[in-house]
N, C-alpha and C positions, 0 to 999 in steps of 0.2 A: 504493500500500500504506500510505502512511504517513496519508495520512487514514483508512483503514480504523481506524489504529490509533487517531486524535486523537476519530472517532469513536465509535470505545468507550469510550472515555474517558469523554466527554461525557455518555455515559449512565448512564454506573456511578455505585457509593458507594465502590466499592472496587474495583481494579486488579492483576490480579496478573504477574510476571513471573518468570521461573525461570532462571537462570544457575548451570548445575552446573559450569563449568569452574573448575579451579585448585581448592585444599583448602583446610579450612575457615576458615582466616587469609586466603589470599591471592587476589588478582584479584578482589575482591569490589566494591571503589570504581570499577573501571572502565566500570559503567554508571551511573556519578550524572551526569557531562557528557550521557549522551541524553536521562535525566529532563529537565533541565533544558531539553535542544531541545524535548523533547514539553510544557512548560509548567510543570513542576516548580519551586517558588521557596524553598522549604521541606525539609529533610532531618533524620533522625537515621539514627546507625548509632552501634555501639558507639565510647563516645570513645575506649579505647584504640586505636583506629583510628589518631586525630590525632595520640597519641602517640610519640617518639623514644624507645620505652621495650620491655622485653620483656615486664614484666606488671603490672598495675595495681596492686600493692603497691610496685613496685619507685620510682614516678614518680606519685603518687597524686595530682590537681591540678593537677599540668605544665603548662608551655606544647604549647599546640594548632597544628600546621598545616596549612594545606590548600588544595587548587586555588582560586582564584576562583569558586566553583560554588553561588551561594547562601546562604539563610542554615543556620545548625546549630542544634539542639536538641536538648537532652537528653530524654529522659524524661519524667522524676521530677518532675510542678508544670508539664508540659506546657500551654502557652495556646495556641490555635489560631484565629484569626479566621476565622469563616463565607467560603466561598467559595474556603478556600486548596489550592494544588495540593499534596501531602505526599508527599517519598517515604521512605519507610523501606527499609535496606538492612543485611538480616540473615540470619543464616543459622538452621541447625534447633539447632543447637550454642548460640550466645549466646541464642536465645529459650526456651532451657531452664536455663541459667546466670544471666541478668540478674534484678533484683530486678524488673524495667520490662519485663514481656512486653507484643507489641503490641496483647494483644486489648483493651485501655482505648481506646486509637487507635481499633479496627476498628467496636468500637460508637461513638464519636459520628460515623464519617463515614455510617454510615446512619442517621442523625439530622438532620444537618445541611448544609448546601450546599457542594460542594466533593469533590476528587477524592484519596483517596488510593493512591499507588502503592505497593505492595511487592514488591522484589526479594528473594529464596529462594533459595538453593541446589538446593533439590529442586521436581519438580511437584509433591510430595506432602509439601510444607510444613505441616505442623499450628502454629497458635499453643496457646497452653500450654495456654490455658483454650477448649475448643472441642472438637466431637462426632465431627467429620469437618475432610480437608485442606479448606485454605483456597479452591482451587479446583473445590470440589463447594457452594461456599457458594452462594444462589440468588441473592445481593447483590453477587457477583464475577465481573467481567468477566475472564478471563485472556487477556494475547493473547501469549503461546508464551515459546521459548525468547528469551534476549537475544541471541542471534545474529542472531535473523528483525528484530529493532525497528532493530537496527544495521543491516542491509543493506539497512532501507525511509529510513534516516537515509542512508545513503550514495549512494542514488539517486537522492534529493533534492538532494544536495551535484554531481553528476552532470548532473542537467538546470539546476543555476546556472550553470555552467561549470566548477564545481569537481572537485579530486581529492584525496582522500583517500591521502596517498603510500606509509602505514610498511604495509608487509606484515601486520607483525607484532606489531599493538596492535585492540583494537575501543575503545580510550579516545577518544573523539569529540574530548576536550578536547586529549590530548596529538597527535592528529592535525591539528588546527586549526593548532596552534604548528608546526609541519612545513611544514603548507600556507604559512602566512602566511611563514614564514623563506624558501619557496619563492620568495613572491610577490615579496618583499622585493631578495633578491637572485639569484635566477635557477638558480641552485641544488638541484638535485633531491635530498632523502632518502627514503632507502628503507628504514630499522631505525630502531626505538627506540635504540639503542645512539649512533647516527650524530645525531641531535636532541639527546641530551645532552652528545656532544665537542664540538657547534657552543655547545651552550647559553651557556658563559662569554662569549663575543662578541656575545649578542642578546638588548641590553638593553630591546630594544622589543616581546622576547615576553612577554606573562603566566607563564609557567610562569618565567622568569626571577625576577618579582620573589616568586616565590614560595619560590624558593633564598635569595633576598635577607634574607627572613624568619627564614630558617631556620639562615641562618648569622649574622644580624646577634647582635652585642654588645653588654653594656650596658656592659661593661669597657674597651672601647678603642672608636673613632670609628671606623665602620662593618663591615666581616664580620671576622670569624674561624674560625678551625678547629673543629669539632668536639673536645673534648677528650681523650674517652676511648675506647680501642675499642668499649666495650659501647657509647656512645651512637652511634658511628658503625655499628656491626653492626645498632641498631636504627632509624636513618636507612633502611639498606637494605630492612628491612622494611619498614617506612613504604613505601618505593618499589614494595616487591611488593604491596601492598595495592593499588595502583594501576593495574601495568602488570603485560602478563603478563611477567615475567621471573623464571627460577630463583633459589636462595635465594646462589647464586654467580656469576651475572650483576649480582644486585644488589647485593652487597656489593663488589665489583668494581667499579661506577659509585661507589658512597658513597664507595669510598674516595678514587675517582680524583677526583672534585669536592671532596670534603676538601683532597687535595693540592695542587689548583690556588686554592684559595681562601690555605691556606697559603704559597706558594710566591709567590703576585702580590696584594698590597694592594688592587686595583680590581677584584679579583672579587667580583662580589657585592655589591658597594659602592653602597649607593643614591647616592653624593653622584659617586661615579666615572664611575655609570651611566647620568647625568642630562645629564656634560658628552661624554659617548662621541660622537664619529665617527659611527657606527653607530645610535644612537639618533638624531640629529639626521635622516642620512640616512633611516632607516627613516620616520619623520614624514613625509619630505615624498611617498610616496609615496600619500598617503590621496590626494592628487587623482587619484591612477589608479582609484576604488575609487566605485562607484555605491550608497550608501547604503539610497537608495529601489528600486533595482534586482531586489534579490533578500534574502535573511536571511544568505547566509553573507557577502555586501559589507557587509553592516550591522555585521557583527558586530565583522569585519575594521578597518574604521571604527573603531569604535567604539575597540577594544583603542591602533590607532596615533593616537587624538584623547583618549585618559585624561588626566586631570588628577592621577589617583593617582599615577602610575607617577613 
């Protein structure tokens, strides 16, 4: 199936995808990890997305953060080099609020070489300026809902030898960090909920250093607290944008990461995190792992051989 899909790809100018689940804030980032399996290297979405904030007046300019998932783009003075895979990921709500509708994007990729992807909330996604939805256009490939693209991504991960653990996530990315904590230490999770009470101890996942960010300081040498409730209430969104979790599961993880960051100096701590037990260990396990094998050993690889982290 999942060639079917890489397939259409290849052919189109434009790509469309529809993910109605979750409303119109939330669960919306959860397919930019498959973009990126499917060849994606390029993304926008609304930047209050990025944001620890509740409305783009409140934090205008902020600090930005975000999974390891590529590069980001705004808008507004958009450059695009020939040949690049793009996915935009927006709903029918922001592309009638933004000053930057996509349809500037949709004409030059039928212009020029390269694929762009758009993820929708509805099948019957209209851009602002346009006649008809974007999947009756005769330049647009759609290939269904984001359910169908994740369980041809899963199948995939299936004939490696791999397994995808959380029930109850289709975030590719946040399932990876599951897997590999799997691999790591033997370990089975099966909730989103369960990957984040392990997260303070696994400093050798990506999703790790990406708390790292989130709680480092410029005020004192490496993490701290979240300060305020509002910016921890809007931490939690941040996380619903991501995962599918209600707006009181997530405030509930924000806060409890808050507290363990407060509570223990080496959470979180790049300099803490570098000299961990746990990190060393996790390292040496790349020689279990066949790079040239299959794409999700590469990957795997890859994350336990960074030079970032």
């Amino acid at each position: 199936m999942i060639e079917l899909f890489l397939d259409q790809m290849e052919r189109a100018d434009v790509v469309h995808i529809y993910d109605p689940k979750g409303s119109v804030h939330d669960w919306k980032l959860r397919s930019q990890p498959a973009l990126q399996y499917l060849g994606v290297t390029d993304f926008t979405y609304p930047t209050s997305w990025r944001q620890l904030k509740h409305t783009w007046e409140y934090d205008k300019g902020g600090k930005q953060y975000e999974f390891p998932l590529g590069t980001y783009h705004v808008l507004g003075g958009l450059e695009i080099e020939p040949g690049t895979k793009f996915g935009v990921i927006t709903t029918s709500y922001y592309e009638h609020q933004t000053q930057y509708p996509i349809t500037e994007i949709i004409d030059r990729y039928t212009t020029m070489e390269g694929v762009l992807v758009v993820v929708s909330d509805k099948k019957k996604f209209k851009p602002t300026v346009g006649e008809r939805p974007l999947y009756q256009e005769p330049f647009v490939e759609t290939l269904g809902r984001y359910d169908e693209v994740y369980a041809a991504i899963k199948e995939e991960y299936t004939a490696a030898g791999w397994n995808l653990p959380l029930f109850d996530t289709k975030n590719l990315f946040v399932q990876d960090n599951a897997a590999l904590y799997t691999f790591v230490t033997g370990d089975e999770l099966n909730r989103t909920e369960d990957l984040f009470e392990v997260l303070p101890e696994t400093p050798y996942l990506p999703l790790y250093w990406t708390m790292v960010e989130i709680f480092d300081s410029p005020d004192v040498q490496g993490s701290a607290p979240l300060e305020t409730d509002e910016t921890i209430k809007a931490f939690g969104g941040w996380l619903r944008r991501r995962i599918e979790w209600d707006k009181s599961n997530a405030l509930r993880i924000a806060r409890d990461l808050n507290r363990k960051v407060s509570n223990e100096v080496g959470t979180f701590n790049r300099s803490y995190a570098r000299r961990s037990v746990a990190f060393q260990e996790a390292r040496s396990r790349q020689t279990d792992l066949n790079p040239t094998e299959n794409h999700v050993d590469k990957k795997y690889h890859a994350w336990l051989t960074s030079k970032q982290q």
